[in-house]
C-alpha distance (Angstrom), angle and dihedral (degrees) to the residues before:
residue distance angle dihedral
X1 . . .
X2 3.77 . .
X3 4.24 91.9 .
X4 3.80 83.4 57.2
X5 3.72 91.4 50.6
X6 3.72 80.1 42.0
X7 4.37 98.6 52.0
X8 4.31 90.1 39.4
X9 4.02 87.1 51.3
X10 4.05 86.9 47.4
X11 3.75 92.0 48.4
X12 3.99 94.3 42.4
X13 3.84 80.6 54.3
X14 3.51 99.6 46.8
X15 4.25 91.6 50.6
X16 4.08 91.4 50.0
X17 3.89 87.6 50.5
X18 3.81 109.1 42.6
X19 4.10 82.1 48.4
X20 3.49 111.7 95.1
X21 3.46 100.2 -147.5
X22 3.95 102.3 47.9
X23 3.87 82.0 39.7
X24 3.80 88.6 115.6
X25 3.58 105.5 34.4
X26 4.22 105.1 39.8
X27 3.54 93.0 130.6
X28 3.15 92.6 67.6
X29 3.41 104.9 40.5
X30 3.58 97.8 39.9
X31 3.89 84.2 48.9
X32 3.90 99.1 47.6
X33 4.09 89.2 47.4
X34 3.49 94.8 52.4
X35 3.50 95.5 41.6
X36 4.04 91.0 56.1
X37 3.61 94.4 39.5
X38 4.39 89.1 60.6
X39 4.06 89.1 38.6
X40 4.02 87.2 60.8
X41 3.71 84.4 47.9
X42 3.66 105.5 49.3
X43 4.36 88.2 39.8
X44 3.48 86.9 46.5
X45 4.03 91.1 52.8
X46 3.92 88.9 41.8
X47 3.84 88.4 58.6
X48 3.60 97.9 51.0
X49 3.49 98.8 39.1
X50 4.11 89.9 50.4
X51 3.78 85.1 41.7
X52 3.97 95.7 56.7
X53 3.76 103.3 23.6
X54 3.56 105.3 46.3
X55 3.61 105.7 80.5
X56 3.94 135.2 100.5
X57 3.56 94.6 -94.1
X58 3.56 102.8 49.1
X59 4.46 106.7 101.6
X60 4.05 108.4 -99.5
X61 3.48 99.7 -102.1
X62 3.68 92.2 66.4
X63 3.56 98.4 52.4
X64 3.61 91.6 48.5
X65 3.68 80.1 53.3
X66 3.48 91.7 54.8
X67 3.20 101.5 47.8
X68 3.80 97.5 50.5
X69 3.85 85.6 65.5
X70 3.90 94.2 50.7
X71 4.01 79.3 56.6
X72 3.79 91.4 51.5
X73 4.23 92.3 36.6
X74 3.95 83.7 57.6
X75 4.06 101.2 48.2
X76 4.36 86.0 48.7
X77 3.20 97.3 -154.8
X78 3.35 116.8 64.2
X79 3.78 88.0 85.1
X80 3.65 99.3 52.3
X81 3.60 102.2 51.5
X82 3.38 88.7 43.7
X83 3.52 85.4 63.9
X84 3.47 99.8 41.4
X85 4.08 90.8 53.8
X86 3.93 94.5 49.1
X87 4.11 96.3 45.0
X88 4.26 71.3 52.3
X89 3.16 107.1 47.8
X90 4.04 94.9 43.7
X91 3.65 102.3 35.2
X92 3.47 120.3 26.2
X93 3.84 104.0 23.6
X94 3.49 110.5 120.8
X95 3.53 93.8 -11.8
X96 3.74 102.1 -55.2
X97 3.46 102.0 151.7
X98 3.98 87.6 69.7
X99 4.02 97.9 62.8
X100 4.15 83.4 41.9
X101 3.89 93.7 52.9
X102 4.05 77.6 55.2
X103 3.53 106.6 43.3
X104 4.27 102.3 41.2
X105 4.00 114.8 42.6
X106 3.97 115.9 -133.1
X107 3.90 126.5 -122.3
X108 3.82 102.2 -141.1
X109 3.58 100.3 -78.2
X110 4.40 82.6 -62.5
X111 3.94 99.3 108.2
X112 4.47 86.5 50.2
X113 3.79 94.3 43.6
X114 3.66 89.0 48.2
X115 3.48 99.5 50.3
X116 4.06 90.4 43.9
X117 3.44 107.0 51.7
X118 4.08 84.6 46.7
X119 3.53 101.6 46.3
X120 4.16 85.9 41.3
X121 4.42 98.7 44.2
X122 3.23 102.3 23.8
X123 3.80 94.5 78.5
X124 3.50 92.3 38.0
X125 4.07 90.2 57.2
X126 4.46 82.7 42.0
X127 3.53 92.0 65.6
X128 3.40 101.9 35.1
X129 3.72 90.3 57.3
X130 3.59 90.5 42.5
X131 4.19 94.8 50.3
X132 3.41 89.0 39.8
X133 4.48 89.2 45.8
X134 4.65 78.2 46.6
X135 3.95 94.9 53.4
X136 4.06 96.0 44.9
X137 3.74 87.5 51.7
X138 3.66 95.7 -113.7
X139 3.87 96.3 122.2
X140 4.01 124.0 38.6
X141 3.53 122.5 -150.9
């Protein structure tokens, strides 16, 4: 799982530098696309889980579970700098990212977009369907 994490980061990288404009600045941009793209993930996971765990039949420790996330949805934050410290941590600490570039070929800047506009739509088009599936009747709360 990680070398995947490892060959989208080394893609993202390799769009934000061969583009002329974000020549400059692809830390950043590399770093603030990635870190969206896994935000939309881990909310979208905190949705479903809360949506299918927490009921009264589910065993304890799940709903503890699930509740322990509604106390992290509320504070907002927790998630993103969690996010911010592992992208970090694993790519740019000490100058990671060089030895990755290296190690995992890119795919044009393909593999990154792919897994961005995914991780960042595809939740959007979930609960649309699913508020949409709510108001015709289709799905009770």
């Amino acid at each position: 799982m990680l070398k995947l994490y490892y060959k989208i980061w080394v893609d993202l990288i390799y769009k934000f530098k061969a583009n002329a404009i974000t020549e400059g600045i692809w830390k950043m941009y590399s770093f603030v696309a990635m870190s969206l793209a896994m935000y939309m993930n881990i909310l979208l996971f905190a949705v479903i889980f809360e949506r299918l765990v927490k009921n009264n039949n589910s065993p304890l420790f799940l709903r503890i579970a699930a509740n322990f996330l509604d106390t992290l949805d509320e504070l907002g934050f927790v998630y993103p700098l969690m996010i911010i410290v592992i992208n970090y941590l694993l790519i740019f600490y000490s100058h990671r990212y060089e030895k990755l570039i290296v190690k995992y070929k890119h795919h044009n800047g393909k593999l990154g977009s792919i897994y961005f506009y995914i991780s960042v739509f595809l939740p959007i088009v979930i609960l649309y369907v699913a508020g949409f599936a709510f108001k015709m009747g289709w799905i009770k709360s």
